[in-house]
C-alpha positions in Angstrom: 147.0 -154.4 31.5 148.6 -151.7 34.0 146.5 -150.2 35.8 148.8 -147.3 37.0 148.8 -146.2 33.2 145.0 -146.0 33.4 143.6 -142.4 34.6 140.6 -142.1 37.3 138.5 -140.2 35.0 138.4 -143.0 32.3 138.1 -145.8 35.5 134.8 -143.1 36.9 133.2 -143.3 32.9 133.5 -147.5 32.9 130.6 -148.0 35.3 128.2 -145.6 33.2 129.5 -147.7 29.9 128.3 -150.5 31.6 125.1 -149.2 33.1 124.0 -147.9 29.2 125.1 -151.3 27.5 123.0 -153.1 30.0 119.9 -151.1 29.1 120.7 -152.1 25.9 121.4 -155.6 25.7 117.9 -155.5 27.9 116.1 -154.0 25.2 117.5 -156.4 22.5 120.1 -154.5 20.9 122.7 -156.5 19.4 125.6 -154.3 18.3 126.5 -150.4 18.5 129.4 -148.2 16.8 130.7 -145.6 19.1 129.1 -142.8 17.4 125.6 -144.4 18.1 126.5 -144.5 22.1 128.5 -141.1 22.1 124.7 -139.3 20.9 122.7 -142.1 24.0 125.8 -140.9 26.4 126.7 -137.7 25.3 130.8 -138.2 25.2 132.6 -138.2 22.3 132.8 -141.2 19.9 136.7 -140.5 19.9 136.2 -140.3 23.7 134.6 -143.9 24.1 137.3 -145.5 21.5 140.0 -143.8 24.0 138.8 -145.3 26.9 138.1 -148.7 25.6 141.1 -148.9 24.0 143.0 -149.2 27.5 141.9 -152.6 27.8 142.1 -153.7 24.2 139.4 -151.4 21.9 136.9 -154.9 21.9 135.6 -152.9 18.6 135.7 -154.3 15.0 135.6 -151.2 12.3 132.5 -151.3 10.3 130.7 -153.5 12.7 130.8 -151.2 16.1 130.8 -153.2 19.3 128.9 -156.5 20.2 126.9 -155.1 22.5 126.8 -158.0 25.1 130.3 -158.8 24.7 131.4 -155.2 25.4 129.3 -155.4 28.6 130.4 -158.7 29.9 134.0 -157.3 29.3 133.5 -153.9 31.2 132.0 -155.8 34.0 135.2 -157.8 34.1 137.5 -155.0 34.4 135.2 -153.8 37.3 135.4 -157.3 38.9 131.6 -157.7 38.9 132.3 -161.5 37.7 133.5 -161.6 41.0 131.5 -162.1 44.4 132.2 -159.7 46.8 132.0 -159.7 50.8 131.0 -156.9 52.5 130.1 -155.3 56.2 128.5 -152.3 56.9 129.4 -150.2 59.9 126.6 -148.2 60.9 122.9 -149.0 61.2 121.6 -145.5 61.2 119.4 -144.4 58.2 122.0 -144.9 56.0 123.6 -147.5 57.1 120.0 -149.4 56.3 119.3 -147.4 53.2 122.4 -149.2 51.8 121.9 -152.3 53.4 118.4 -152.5 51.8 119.5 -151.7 48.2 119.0 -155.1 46.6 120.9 -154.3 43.6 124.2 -154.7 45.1 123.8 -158.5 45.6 122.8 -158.1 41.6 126.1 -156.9 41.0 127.8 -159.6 43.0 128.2 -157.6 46.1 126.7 -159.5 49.1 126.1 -158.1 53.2 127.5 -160.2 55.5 127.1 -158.7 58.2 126.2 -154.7 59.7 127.9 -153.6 63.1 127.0 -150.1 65.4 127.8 -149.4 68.8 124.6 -148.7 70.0 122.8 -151.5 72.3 119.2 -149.8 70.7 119.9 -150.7 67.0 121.9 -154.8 68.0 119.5 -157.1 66.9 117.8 -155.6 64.6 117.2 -157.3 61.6 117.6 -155.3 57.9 117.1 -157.6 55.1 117.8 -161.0 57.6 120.9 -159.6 58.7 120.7 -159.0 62.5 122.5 -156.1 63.5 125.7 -156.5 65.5 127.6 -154.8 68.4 130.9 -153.6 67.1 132.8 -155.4 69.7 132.5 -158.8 67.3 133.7 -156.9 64.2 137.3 -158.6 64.3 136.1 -161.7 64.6 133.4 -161.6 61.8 135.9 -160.4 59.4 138.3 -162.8 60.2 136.1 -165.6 60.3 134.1 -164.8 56.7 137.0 -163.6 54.5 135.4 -160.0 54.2 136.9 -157.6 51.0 134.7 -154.2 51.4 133.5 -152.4 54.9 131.3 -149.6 54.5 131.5 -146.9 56.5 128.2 -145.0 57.8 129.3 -143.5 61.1 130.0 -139.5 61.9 133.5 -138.8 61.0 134.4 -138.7 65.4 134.2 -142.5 65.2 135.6 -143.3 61.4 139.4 -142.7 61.6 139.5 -145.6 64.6 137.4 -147.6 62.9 139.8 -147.5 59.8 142.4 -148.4 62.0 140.8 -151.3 63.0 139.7 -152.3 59.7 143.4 -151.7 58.2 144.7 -154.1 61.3 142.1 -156.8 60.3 143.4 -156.7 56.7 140.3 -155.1 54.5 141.7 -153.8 51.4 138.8 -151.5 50.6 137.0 -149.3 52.2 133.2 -147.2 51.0 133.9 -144.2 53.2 130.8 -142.0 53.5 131.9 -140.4 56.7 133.1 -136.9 56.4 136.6 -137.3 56.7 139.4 -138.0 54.3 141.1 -141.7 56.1 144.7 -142.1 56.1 145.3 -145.6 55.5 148.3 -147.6 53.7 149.1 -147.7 49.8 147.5 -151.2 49.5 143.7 -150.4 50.9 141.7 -148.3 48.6 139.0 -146.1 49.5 136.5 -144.6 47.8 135.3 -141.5 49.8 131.4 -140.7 48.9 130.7 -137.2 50.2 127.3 -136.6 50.0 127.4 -132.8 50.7 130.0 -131.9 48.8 128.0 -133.0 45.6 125.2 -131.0 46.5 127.2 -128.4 46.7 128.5 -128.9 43.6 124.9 -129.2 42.1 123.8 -125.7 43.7 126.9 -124.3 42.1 126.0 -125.4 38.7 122.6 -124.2 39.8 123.5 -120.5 40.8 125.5 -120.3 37.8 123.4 -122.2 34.7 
């Protein structure tokens, strides 16, 4: 499979295929057509047969899709049958909000560690995970084989921060600081802007 022949908007839909066919291998459902998920999703039957057909359909005609199989599947493409490493930079609200949300280690995605810079919020613990000052950052990635840093800081401190991160070899990067990071071809980063989809919802608002 290529991924460069693969568009963004059909990687975006993959986690909300998985998200539906988990709610419905909970409840006991053994096998769907794509008709029966375009009406639960609301996207096109053709749509869905589209987008799985990037990574090999998985479909038998006149049966639909094993429901469990088609999940396991999408969770591989996502790498969710993979563990994941991660640090948090930033203890604020956020920063712990995240930190707090048990599902990621569900998913495979496990805190290591969460760095800030202020001497008020080292130490403390969120989830057993003391809080650590940022000057040990390059160590603790080097020293625990870290994938994903999240970013929770104001957008002042994020740009050196990637810098640092980039220079310590993390290949990916949750960016939720307002600023778009500049950073080489091989580190991805997925920028989370929390304002800008309000914005988009009071648009839709104003305008429904």
């Amino acid at each position: 499979m290529d991924n460069i022949n693969i568009s963004q908007a059909v990687i975006k839909r993959l986690p909300r295929y998985y998200r539906y066919l988990g709610e419905l291998k909970d409840e006991g459902v053994s096998r769907i057509s794509s008709r029966e998920l375009s009406l639960l999703m609301h996207v096109t039957a053709s749509q869905i047969r589209q987008d799985l057909n990037h990574f090999g359909g998985f479909g038998q005609q006149g049966y639909g899709y094993n429901v469990r199989n088609l999940y396991d599947e999408i969770g591989k493409i996502l790498g969710l049958d993979k563990n994941h490493k991660l640090v948090v930079i930033g203890a604020g609200h956020l920063g712990q909000a995240l930190s707090n949300y048990v599902n990621f280690e569900r998913r495979g995605f496990h805190i290591l560690g969460i760095f800030d810079k202020d001497p008020a919020l080292v130490g403390m613990k969120i989830r057993g995970v003391a809080v650590s000052p940022m000057e040990e950052l390059e160590d603790f990635i080097a020293g625990n084989d870290i994938d994903i840093a999240v970013l929770t800081i104001p957008k002042t401190s994020a740009v050196e921060v990637a810098e640092t991160l980039v220079r310590c070899n993390i290949k990916a990067i949750w960016n939720f600081a307002h600023v778009d990071l500049a950073v080489p071809d091989n580190v991805t980063v997925e920028n989370v802007h929390l304002s800008e989809s309000l914005m988009r919802l009071s648009y839709n608002l104003v305008r429904g």
